[in-house]
C-alpha positions in Angstrom: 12.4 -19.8 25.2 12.4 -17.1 22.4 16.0 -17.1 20.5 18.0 -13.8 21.4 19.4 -12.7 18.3 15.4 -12.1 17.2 14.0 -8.4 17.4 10.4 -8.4 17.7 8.5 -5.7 15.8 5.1 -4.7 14.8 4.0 -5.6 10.9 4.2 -2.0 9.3 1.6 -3.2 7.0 -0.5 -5.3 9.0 -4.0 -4.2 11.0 -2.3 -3.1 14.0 0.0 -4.6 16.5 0.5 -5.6 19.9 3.0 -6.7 21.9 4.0 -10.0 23.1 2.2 -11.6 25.9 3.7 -12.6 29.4 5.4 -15.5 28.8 6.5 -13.8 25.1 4.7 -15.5 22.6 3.7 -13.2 19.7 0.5 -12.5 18.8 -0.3 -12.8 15.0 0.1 -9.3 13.6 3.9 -9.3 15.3 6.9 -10.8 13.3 10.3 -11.9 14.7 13.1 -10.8 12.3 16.9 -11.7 12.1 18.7 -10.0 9.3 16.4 -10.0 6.4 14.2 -12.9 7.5 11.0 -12.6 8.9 9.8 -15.3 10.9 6.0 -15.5 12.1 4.7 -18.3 14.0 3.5 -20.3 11.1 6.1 -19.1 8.3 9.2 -17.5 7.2 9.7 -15.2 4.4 12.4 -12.9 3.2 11.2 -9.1 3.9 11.9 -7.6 0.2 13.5 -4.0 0.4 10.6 -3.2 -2.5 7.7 -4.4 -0.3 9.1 -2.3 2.7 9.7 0.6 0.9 5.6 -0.2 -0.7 5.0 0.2 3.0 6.5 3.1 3.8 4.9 4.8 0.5 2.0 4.3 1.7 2.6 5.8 5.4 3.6 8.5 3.6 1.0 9.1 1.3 -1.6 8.4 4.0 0.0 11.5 5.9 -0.1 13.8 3.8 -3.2 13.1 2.7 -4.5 13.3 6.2 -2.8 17.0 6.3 -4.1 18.1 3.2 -7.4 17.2 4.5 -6.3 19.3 7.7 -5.0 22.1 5.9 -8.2 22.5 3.5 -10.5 22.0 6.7 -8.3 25.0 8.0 -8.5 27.4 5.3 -12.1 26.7 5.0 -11.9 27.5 9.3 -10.0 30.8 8.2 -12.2 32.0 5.4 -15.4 31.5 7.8 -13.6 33.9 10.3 -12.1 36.0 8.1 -16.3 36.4 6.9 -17.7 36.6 10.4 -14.9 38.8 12.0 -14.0 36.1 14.5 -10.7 37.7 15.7 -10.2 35.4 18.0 -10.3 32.2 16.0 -8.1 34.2 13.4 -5.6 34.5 16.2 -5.4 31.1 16.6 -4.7 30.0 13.1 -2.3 33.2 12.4 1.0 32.2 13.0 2.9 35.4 15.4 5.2 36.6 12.2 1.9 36.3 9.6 2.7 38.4 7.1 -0.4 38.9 4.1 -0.4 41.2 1.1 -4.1 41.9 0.0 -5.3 42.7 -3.2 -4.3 46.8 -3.4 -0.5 45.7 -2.2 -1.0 46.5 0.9 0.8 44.3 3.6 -0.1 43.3 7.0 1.3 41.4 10.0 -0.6 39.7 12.7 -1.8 42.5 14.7 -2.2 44.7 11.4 -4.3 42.5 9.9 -6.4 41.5 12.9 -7.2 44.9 13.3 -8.4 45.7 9.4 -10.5 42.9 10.0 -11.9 44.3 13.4 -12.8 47.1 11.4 -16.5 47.9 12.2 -16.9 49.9 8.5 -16.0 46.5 6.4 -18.8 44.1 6.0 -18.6 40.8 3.8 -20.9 39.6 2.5 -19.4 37.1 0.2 -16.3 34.9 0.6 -15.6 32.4 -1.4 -12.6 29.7 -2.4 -12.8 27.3 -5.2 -9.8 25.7 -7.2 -7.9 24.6 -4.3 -4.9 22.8 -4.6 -2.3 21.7 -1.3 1.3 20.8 -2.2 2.8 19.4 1.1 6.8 19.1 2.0 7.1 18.1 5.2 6.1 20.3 7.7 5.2 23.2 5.4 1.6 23.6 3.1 1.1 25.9 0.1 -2.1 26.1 -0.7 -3.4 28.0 -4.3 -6.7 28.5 -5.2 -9.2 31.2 -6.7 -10.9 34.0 -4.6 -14.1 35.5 -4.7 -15.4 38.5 -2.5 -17.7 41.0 -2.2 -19.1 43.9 0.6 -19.3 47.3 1.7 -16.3 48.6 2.9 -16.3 52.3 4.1 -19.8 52.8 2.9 -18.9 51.4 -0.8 -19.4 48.0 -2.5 -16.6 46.3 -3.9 -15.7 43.1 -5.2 -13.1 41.0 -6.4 -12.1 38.3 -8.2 -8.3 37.2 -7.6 -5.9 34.6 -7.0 -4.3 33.4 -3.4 -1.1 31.9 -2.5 -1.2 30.3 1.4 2.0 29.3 3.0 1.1 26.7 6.4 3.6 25.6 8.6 2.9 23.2 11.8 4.4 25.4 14.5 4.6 23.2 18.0 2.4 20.5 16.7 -0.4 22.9 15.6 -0.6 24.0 11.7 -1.0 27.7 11.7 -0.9 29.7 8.5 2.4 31.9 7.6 1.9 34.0 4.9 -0.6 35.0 2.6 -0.6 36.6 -0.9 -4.1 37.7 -2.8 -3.7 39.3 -6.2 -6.3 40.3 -8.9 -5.1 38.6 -11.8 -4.4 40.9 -14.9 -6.9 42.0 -17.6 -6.6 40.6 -21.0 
């Protein structure tokens, strides 16, 4: 019989867990702990407050590395609509209070912006993003980078070269993107 005052828990650190079988024996990666003693079924050792918070560290870091990876995939997602004029996708990844300003100063919400975009006399022809960087604080993304694009708006080319500032934010489990700032950096 299994000793009351032990808590079992999964190893944090371990490959996995699983939990005890019928008759409560604990399977490897599971670790009995009273206090600050760890007891596993062929040793004890003292769980170090250093090698939990190690642990934890690296649960962290592992998540938002995981959401940086989500948020690039989705500003690469965003960029491809934005260049193919896939309102509905764009609609999906704008949050409902989106709010952008584009590179003349303009500003547009959700609706305001979906429309410019739905905008038969705009064609792009290039859009690009390079030096991306994703700064992460808990449920919120910022993402900076440079931005390159070029078409025929209106019957005229145009092109630019600017700056972007992206604000994310998971909304109901789903990241969707906030606000958005382009500017054309100044001339030297």
């Amino acid at each position: 019989m299994q000793n009351p005052d032990f808590t079992k828990i999964p190893l944090v650190c371990g490959s996995g867990a699983r939990i005890p079988d019928s008759n409560g024996d604990l399977p490897k990666n599971v670790v009995q702990v009273k206090g600050n003693t760890v007891t596993h079924s062929f040793m004890t050792f003292k769980m170090s407050p250093l090698v939990l918070a190690f642990c934890a560290l690296g649960i962290a870091f592992a998540q938002d590395r995981s959401d940086s990876s989500k948020i690039l995939a989705l500003e690469k997602d965003w960029n491809t609509a934005y260049k193919e004029g896939e309102v509905a996708r764009m609609n999906t990844l704008l949050a409902d209070d989106f709010i952008i300003t584009i590179e003349d100063g303009r500003t547009f919400s959700k609706s305001g912006y979906i429309a410019l975009n739905g905008n038969s006399t705009v064609h792009v022809e290039v859009s690009e993003m390079s030096d991306l960087k994703v700064r992460m604080e808990g449920n919120t993304a910022v993402v900076t980078g440079a931005y390159h694009e070029r078409g025929i708006a209106q019957g005229k080319r145009y092109e630019y070269h600017d700056r972007f500032t992206d604000v994310w934010t998971k909304i109901a489990g789903q990241w969707q993107i906030l606000a958005s700032h382009y500017s054309i950096p100044a001339k030297e």
